[in-house]
FILUM-469958 format. One line per 8 residues: number of its first residue (from 1); for each residue x, z, y of C-alpha. Coordinates in nm, 4 decimals, always signed. Layout:
! residues N
NUM	X/Z/Y ~ ...
! end
This chain:
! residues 234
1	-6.1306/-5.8733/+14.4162 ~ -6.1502/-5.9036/+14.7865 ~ -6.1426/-6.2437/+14.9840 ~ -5.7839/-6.1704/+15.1230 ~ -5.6373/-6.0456/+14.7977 ~ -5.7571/-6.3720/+14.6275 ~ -5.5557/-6.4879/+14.9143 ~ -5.3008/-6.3216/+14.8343
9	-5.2327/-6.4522/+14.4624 ~ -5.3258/-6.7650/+14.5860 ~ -5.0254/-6.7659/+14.8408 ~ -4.8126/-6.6359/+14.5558 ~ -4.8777/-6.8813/+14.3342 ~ -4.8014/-7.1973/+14.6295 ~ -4.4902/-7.0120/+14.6928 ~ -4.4034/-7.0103/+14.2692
17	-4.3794/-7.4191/+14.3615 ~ -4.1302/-7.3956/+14.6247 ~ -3.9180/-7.0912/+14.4786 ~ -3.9051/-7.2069/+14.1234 ~ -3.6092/-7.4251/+14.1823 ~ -3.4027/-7.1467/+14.3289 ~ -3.3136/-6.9424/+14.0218 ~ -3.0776/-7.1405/+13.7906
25	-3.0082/-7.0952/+13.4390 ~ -2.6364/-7.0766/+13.4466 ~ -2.6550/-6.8487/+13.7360 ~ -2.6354/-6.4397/+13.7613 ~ -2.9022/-6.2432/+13.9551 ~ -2.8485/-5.9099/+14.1141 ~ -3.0953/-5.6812/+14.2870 ~ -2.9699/-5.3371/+14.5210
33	-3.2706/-5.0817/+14.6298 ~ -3.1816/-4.9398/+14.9382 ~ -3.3346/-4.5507/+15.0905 ~ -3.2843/-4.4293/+15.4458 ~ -3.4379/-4.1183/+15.5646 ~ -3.3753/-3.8899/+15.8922 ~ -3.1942/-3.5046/+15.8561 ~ -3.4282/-3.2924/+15.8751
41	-3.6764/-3.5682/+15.7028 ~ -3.9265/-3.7143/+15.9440 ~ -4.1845/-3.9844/+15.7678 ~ -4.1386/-4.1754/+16.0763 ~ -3.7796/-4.2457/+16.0089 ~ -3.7855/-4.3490/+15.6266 ~ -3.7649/-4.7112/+15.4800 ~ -3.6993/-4.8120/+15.1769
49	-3.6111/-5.2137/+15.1035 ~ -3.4269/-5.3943/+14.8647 ~ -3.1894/-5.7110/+14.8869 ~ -3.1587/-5.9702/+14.6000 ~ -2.8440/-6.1965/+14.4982 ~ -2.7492/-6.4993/+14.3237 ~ -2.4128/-6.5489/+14.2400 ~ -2.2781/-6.8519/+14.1028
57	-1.9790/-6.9878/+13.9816 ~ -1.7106/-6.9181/+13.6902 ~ -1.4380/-6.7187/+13.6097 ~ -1.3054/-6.3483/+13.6421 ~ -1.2142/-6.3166/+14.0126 ~ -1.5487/-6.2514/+14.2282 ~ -1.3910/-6.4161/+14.5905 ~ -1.4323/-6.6986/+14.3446
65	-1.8542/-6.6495/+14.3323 ~ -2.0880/-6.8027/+14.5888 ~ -2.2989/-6.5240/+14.6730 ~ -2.6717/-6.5981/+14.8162 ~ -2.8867/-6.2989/+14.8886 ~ -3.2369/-6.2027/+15.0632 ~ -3.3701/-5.8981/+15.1487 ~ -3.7481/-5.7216/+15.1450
73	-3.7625/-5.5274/+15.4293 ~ -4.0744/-5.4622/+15.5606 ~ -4.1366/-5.3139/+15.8863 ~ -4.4086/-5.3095/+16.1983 ~ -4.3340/-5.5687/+16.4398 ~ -4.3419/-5.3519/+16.6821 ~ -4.0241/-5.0823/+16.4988 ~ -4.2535/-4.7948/+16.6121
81	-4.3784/-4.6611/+16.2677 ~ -4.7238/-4.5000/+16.3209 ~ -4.7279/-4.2873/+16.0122 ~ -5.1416/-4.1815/+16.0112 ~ -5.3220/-4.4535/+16.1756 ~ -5.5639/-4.6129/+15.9504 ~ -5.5105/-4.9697/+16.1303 ~ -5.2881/-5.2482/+16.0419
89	-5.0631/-5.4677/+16.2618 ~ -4.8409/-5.7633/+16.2798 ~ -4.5408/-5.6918/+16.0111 ~ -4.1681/-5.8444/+16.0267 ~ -3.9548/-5.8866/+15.7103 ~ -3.6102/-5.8254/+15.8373 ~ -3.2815/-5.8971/+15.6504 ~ -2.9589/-5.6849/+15.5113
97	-2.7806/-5.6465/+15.8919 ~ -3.1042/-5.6248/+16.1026 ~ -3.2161/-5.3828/+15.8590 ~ -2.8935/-5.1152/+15.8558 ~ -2.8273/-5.1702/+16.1876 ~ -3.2245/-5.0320/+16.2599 ~ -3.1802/-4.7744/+16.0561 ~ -2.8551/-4.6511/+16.1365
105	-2.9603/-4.6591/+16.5025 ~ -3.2127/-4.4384/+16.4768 ~ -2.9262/-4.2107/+16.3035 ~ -3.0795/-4.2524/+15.9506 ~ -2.8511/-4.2058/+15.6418 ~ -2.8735/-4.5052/+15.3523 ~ -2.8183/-4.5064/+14.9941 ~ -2.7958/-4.7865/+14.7870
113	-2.9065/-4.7989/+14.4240 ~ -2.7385/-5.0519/+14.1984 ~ -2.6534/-5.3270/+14.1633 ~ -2.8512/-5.4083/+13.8549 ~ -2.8947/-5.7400/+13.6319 ~ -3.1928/-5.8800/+13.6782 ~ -3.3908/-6.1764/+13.5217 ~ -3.4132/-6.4914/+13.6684
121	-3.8020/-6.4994/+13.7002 ~ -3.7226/-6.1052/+13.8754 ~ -3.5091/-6.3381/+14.1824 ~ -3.7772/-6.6045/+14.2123 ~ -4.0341/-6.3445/+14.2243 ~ -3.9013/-6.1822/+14.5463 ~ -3.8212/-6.5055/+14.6838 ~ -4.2168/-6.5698/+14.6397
129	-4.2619/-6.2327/+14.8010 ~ -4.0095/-6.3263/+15.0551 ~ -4.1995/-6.5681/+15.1554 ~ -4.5700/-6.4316/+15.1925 ~ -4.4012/-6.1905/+15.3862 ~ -4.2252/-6.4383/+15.5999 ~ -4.5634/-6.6777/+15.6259 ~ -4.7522/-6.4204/+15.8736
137	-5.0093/-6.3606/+15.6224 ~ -4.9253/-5.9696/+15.5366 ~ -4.9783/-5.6944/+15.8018 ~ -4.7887/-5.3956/+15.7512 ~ -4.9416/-5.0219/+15.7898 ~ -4.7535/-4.7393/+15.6884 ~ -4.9714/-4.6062/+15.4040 ~ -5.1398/-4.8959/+15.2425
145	-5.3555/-4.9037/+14.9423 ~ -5.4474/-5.1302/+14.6606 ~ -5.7873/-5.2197/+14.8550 ~ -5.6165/-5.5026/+15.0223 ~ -5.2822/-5.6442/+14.9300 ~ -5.2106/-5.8236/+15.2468 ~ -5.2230/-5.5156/+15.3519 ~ -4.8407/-5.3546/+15.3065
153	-4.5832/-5.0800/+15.3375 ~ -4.2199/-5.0867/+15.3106 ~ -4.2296/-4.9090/+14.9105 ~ -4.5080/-5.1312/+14.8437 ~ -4.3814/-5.4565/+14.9670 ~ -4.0283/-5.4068/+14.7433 ~ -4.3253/-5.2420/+14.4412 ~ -4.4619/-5.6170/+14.4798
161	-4.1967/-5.8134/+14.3077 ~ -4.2720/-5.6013/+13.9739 ~ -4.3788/-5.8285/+13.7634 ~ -4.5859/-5.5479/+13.5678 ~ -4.6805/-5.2429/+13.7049 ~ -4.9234/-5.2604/+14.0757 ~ -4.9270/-5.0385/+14.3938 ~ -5.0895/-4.7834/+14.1450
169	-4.7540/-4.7031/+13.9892 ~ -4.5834/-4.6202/+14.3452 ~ -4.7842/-4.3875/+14.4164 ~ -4.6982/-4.2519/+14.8034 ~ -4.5915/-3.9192/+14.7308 ~ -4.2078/-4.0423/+14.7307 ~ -4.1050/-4.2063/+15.0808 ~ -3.7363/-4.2720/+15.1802
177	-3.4765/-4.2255/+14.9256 ~ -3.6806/-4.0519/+14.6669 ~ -3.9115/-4.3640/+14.6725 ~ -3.6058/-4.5993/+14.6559 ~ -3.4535/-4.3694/+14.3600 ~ -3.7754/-4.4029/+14.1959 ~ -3.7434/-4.7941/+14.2031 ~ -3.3838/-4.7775/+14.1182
185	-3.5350/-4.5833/+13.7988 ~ -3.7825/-4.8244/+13.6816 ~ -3.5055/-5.0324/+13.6825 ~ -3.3198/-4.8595/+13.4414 ~ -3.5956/-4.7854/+13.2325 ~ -3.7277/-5.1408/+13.1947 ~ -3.4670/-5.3805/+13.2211 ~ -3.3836/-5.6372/+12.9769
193	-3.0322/-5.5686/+13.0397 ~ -2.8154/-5.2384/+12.9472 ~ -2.7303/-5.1271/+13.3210 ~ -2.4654/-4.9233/+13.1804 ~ -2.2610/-5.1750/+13.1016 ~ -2.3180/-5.3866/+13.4478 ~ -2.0222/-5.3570/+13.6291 ~ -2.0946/-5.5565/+13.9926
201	-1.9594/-5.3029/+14.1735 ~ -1.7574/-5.5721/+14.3474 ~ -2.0904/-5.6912/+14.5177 ~ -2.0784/-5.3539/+14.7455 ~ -1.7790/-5.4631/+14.9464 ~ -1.8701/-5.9103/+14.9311 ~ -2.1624/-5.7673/+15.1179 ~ -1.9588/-5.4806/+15.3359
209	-2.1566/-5.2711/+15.2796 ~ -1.8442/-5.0617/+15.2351 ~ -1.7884/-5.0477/+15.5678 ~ -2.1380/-4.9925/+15.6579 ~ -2.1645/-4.5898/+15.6050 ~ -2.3617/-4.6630/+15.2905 ~ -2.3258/-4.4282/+15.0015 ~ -2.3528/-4.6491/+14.6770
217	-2.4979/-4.4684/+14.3605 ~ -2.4334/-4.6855/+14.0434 ~ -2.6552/-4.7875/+13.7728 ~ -2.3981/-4.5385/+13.5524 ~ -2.4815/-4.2435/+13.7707 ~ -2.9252/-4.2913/+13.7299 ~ -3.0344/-4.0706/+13.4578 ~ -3.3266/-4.2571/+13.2717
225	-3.5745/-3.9136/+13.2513 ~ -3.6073/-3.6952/+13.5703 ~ -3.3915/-3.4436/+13.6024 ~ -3.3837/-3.1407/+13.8758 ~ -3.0058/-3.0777/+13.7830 ~ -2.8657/-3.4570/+13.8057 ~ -2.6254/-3.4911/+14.1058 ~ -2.7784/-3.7789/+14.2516
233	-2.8760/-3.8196/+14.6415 ~ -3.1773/-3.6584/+14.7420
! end
């Protein structure tokens, strides 16, 4: 294990302390995977992120829920995404808004995957993430590898809050929304919770992203295999 990855786990571990107290027992956690990708499909203008909620509170009407999210958006400071060069640079973690309105700007199209249950110990995770991210330790490049895991892309960064499988199961041979659906499936195959019968749909508009251009595929509408005849967004 390299010097900086040590660092890595070592940062992840500090930030366990400080996030720990975020997720509540009582409380419900959500998690949306985002894709964005150019027509016709340039690497250059693909991202993939995800944004994570709490929601707490009682009852059957939702404007009744405090909603708290974050998002894992990982980008070059610099918004120029340099798809081949081998060096790293100074990364940004933006949120939800800075993120769609980045996208959209450069006349990308977004789907959203979800939202899906998730387990308490899922949220803290990306808050840990969150927060490497956040600390200036990571660099982003746009193809990164497991050498160095300070060392990030976009897939990889979201790939990081998996509390099982590494970099070596997001393989880079998805990017935009095929690496986002890919996510979204993982989800569905290895949640703790049915994602059939997760109805948060009302999470899409407390978030607007309804008004945002986004097209919203639901955990009903993932098939759990592959499948070349599925309607689902390319």
């Amino acid at each position: 294990m390299t010097r900086r990855a040590c660092g890595w786990f070592l940062a992840l571990s500090m930030a366990c302390g400080f996030a720990a107290g975020e997720a509540r027992g009582e409380d419900r956690y959500y998690a949306i995977v985002f894709g964005s990708q150019s027509r016709p499909k340039q690497l250059r203008y693909t991202h993939t992120w995800a944004t994570f909620l709490r929601v707490s509170g009682e009852g059957a009407d939702p404007n009744a829920l405090e909603v708290y999210h974050h998002t894992i958006s990982w980008l070059p400071e610099s918004l120029e995404v340099r798809v081949w060069t081998p060096t790293a640079e100074k990364g940004v973690n933006f949120d939800l808004y800075q993120t769609l309105d980045f996208v959209q700007g450069a006349g990308e199209s977004v789907t959203a995957w979800g939202p899906f249950q998730i387990l308490p110990e899922v949220y803290t995770r990306s808050l840990n993430v969150k927060a490497i991210l956040d600390s200036g330790q990571a660099q982003y490049r746009a193809i990164s590898t497991s050498r160095d895991l300070l060392i990030s892309d976009c897939i990889h960064a979201v790939a990081a809050v998996d509390p099982v499988f590494g970099r070596g199961h997001y393989p880079l041979i998805r990017v935009g929304k095929p690496a986002s659906r890919y996510l979204a499936r993982q989800v569905i195959l290895r949640s703790a919770f049915d994602q059939g019968q997760v109805d948060a749909s009302w999470l899409i508009p407390r978030l607007g992203l309804d008004q945002r251009g986004v097209e919203v595929v639901s955990p009903q509408r993932i098939p759990e295999r592959p499948c070349a005849l599925c309607r689902i967004p390319e």
